[in-house]
C-alpha positions as CSV (number, residue, x, y, z in Angstrom):
1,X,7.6,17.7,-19.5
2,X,9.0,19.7,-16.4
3,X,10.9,17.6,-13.8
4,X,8.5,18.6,-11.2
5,X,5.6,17.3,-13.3
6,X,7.1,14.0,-14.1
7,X,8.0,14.1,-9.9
8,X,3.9,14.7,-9.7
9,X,3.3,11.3,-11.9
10,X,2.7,7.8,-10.8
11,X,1.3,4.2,-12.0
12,X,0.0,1.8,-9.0
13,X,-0.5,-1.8,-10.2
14,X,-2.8,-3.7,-7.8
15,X,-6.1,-4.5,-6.7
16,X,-9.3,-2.4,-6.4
17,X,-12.0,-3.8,-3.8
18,X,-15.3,-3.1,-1.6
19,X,-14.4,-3.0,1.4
20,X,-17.4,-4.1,4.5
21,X,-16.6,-3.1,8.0
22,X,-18.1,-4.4,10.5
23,X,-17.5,-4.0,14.1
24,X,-19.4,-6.4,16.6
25,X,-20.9,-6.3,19.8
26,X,-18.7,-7.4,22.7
27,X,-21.5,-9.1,24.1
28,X,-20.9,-12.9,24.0
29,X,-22.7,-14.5,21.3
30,X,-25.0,-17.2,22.9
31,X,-25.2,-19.0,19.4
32,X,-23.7,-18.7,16.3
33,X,-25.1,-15.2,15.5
34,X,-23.5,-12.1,16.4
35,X,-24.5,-8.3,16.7
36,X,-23.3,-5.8,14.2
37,X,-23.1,-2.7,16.3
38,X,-22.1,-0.4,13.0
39,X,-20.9,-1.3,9.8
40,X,-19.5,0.8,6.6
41,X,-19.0,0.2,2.9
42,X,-16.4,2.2,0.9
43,X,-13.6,1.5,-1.4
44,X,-10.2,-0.2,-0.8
45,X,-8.0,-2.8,-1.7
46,X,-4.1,-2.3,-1.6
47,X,-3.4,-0.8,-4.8
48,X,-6.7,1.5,-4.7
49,X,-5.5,2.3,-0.6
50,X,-1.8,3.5,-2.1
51,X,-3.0,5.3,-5.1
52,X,-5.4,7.5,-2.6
53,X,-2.5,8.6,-0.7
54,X,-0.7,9.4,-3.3
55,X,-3.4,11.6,-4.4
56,X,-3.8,13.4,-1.3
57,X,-0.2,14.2,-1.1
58,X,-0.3,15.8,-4.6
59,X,0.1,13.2,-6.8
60,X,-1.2,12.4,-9.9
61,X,-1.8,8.8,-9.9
62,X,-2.8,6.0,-12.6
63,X,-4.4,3.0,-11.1
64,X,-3.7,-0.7,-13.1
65,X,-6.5,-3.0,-11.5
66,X,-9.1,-5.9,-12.9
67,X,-12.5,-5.3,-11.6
68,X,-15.9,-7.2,-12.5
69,X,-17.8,-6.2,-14.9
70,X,-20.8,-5.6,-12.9
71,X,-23.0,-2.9,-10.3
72,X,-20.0,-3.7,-8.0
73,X,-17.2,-3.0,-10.8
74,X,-19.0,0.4,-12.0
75,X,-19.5,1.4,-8.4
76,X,-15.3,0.6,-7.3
77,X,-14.6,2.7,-10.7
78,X,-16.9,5.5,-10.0
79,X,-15.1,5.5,-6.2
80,X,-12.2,5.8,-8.1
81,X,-12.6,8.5,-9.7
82,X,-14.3,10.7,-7.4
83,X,-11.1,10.0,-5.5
84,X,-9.2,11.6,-8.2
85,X,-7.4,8.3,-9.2
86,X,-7.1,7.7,-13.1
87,X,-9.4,4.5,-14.3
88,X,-8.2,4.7,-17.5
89,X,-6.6,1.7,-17.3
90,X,-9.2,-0.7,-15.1
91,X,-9.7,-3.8,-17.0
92,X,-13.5,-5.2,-16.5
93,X,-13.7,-8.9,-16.6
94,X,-16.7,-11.0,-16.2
95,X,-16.9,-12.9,-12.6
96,X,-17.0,-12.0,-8.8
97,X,-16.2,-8.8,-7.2
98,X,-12.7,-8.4,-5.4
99,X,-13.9,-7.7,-1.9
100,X,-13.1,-7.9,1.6
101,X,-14.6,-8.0,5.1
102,X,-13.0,-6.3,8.0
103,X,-14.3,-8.0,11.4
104,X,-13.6,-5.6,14.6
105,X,-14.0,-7.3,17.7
106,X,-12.8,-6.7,20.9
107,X,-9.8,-5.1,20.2
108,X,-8.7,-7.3,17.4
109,X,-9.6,-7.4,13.5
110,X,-9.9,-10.4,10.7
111,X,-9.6,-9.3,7.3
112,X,-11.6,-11.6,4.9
113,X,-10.1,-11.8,1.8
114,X,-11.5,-12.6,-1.8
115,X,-9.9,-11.8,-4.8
116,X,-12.4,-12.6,-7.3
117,X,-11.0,-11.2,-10.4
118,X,-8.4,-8.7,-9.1
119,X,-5.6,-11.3,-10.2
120,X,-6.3,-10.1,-14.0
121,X,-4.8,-6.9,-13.5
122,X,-3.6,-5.4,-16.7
123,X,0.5,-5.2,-17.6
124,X,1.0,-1.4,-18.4
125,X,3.0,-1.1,-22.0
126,X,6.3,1.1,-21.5
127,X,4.6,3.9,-23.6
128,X,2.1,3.8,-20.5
129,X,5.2,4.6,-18.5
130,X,6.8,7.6,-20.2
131,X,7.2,10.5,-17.6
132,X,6.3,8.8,-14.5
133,X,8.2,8.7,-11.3
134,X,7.2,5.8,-9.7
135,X,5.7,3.0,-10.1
136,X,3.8,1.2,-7.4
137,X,3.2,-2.9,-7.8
138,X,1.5,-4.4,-5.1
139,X,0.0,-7.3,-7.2
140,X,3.8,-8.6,-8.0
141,X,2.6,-12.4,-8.7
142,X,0.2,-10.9,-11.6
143,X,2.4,-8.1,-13.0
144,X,5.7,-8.0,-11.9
145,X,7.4,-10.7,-14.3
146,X,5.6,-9.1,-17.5
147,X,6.1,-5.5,-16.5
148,X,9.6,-3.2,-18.2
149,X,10.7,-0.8,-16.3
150,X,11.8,1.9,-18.2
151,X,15.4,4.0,-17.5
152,X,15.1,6.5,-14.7
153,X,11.8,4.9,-13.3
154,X,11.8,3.7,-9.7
155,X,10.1,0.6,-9.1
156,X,8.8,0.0,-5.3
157,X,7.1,-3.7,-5.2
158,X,5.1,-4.8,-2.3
159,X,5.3,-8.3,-1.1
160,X,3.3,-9.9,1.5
161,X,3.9,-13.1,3.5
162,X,1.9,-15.2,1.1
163,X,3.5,-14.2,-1.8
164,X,6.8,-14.8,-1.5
165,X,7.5,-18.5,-2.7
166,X,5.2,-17.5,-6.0
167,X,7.8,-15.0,-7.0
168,X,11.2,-15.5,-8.9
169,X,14.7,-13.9,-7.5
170,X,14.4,-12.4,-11.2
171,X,11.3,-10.7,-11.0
172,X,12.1,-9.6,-7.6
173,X,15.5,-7.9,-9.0
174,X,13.3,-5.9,-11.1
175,X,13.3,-3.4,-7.6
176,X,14.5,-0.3,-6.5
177,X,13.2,-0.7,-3.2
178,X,11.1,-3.7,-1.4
179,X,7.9,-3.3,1.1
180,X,6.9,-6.4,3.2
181,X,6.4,-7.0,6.7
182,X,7.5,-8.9,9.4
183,X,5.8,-12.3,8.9
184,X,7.5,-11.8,4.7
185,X,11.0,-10.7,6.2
186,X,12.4,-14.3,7.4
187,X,11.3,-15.3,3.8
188,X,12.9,-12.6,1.2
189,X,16.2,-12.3,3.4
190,X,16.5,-15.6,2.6
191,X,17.2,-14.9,-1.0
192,X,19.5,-12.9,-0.8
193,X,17.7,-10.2,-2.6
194,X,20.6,-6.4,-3.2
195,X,17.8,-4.0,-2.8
196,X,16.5,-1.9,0.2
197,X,13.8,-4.1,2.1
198,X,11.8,-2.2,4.3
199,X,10.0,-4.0,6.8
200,X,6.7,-2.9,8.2
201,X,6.2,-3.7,12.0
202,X,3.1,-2.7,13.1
203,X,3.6,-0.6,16.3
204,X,7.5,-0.9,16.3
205,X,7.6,0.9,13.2
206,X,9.6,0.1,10.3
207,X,13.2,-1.6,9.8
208,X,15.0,-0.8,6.8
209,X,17.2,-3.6,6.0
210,X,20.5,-2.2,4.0
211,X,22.3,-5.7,2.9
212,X,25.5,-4.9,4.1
213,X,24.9,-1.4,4.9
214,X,23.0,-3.0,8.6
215,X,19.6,-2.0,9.5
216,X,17.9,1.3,10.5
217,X,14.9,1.2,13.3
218,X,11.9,4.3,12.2
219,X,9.8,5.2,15.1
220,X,6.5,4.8,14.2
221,X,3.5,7.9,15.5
222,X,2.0,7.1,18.9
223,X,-1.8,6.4,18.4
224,X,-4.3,4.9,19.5
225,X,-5.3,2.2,16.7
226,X,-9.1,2.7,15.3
227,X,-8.6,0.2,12.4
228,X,-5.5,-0.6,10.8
229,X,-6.7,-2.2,7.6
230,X,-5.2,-0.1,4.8
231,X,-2.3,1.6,7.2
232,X,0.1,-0.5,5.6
233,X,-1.2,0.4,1.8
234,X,-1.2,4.4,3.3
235,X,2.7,4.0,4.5
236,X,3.2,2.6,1.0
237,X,1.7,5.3,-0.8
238,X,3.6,7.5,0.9
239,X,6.5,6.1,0.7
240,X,6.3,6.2,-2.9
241,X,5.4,10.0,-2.8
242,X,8.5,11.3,-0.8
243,X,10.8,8.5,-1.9
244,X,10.4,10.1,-5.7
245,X,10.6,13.6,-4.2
246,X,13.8,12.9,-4.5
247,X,14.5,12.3,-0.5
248,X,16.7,9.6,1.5
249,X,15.4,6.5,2.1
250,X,15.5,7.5,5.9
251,X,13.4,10.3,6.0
252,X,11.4,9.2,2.9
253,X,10.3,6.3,4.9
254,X,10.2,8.5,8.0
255,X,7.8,10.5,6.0
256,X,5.5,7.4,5.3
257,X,5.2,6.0,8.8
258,X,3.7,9.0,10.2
259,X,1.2,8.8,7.3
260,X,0.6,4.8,8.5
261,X,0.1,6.2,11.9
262,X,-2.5,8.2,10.7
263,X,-4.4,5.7,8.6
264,X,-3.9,3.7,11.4
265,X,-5.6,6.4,13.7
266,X,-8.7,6.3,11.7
267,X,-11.9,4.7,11.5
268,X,-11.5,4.3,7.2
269,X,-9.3,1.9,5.4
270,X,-8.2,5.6,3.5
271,X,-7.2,9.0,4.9
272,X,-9.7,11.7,3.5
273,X,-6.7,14.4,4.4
274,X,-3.2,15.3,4.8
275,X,-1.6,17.5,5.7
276,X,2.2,18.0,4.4
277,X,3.3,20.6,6.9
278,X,1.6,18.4,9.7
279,X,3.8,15.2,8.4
280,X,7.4,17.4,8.3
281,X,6.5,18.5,11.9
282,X,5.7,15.0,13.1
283,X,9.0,13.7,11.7
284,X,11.4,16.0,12.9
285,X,9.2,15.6,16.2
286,X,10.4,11.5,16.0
287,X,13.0,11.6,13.8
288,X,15.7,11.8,16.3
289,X,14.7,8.1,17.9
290,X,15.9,6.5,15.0
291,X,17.7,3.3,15.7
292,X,20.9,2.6,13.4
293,X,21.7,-1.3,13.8
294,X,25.0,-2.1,12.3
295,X,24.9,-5.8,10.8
């Protein structure tokens, strides 16, 4: 296989959900019920959210996820695919649905999380590996401990807040390059962890955190924030895209948080478009209010 091809190739290992929006009334409730004023279901989850950016940027992209074996299950996998993202791999298991619900009100958003079955994710085998450029975990508590890495492969593991104290220094050592954000960051630096961290920051952007090396500030896009729910998962995604391209860390993160911007820009938890030329512009638009923070 071409170098370009295996550039092109990428395993996500995460979770796979329906996702309900529903944005409220800003009317004050006058009892317990509330007005849904519009209200969408379509596929998401962090690993699916990461493996659809990938796509759109020209990947080709494998997606390791557990999903019921149900309506529900069949419809996530048929979402999948018209997304272009491989289902080879889905494992179906008997019980309730990994969903969420997105509550917009007023300017701010709860995310309703439940899991259901999306912690049986299958391990890919190392012959499920061969060629690939990246792999993607952002399920580590399921997959990372049981999952070889093989020679060559870069491994980017996302780790929220929550996750942390589940996870092994070991396991965690398994990384090229770490994604949490800044609730996770006081937590893993704590640990003492040798790899790139990057942490995500909302509006502020991202901080790459260097060990010794000190700490770099990315500029995040100016936007004005429809719904941010899968922005992180879309910065992710990317990062993994133009991180394998091969492309610094700077600009391949660079790269990735004007894609967050984006996501964050729209109404979906997942981009339906992107444009490449549009992202190089952006970024050598911002890329010049990078921050460099010696330790």
């Amino acid at each position: 296989m071409t170098t370009d091809a295996m550039r092109s190739r990428f395993v996500v290992v995460g979770d796979a959900m329906v996702d309900y929006t529903v944005r409220l009334s800003t009317d004050v409730c006058a009892d317990e019920k509330c007005t849904v004023i519009e209200s969408h279901r379509g596929l998401g989850g962090t690993g699916a959210n990461a493996a659809a950016t990938i796509r759109l940027l020209g990947g080709c992209v494998e997606l390791f996820a557990a999903v019921s074996d149900d309506a529900y299950g069949y419809w996530i996998r048929d979402q999948l695919a018209d997304a272009r993202i491989g289902t080879g791999h889905l494992r179906y298991v008997t019980g309730a649905s990994p969903q969420s619900t997105i509550v917009l009100f007023n300017g701010k958003r709860c995310v309703l999380v439940d899991r259901g079955v999306a912690d049986g994710v299958p391990i890919p085998a190392l012959e499920d590996l061969e060629d690939v450029a990246a792999i993607y975990v952002s399920d580590p508590i399921a997959s990372l401990g049981g999952l070889d890495v093989p020679a060559g492969v870069v491994l980017i593991v996302g780790v929220e807040y929550q996750m942390v104290k589940e996870l092994s220094v070991a396991s965690l050592m398994k990384a090229d390059v770490i994604i949490t954000n800044a609730a996770g960051w006081p937590l893993l630096s704590s640990l003492g962890i040798p790899v790139p961290i990057l942490e995500t920051r909302g509006s502020d952007g991202v901080r790459i955190h260097e060990g010794a090396g000190g700490m770099v500030d990315i500029p995040t896009e100016p936007v004005r924030t429809a719904n941010a729910t899968g922005a992180g998962d879309a910065f992710a995604g990317a990062f993994c895209w133009y991180y394998s391209r091969p492309m610094s860390l700077v600009d391949a993160v660079g790269h990735a948080c004007v894609v967050g911007s984006l996501a964050a820009a729209s109404h979906e938890s997942q981009l339906d478009r992107l444009d490449p030329d549009d992202i190089e512009r952006r970024w050598k638009e911002r890329g010049n209010a990078t921050i460099r923070r010696p330790r």
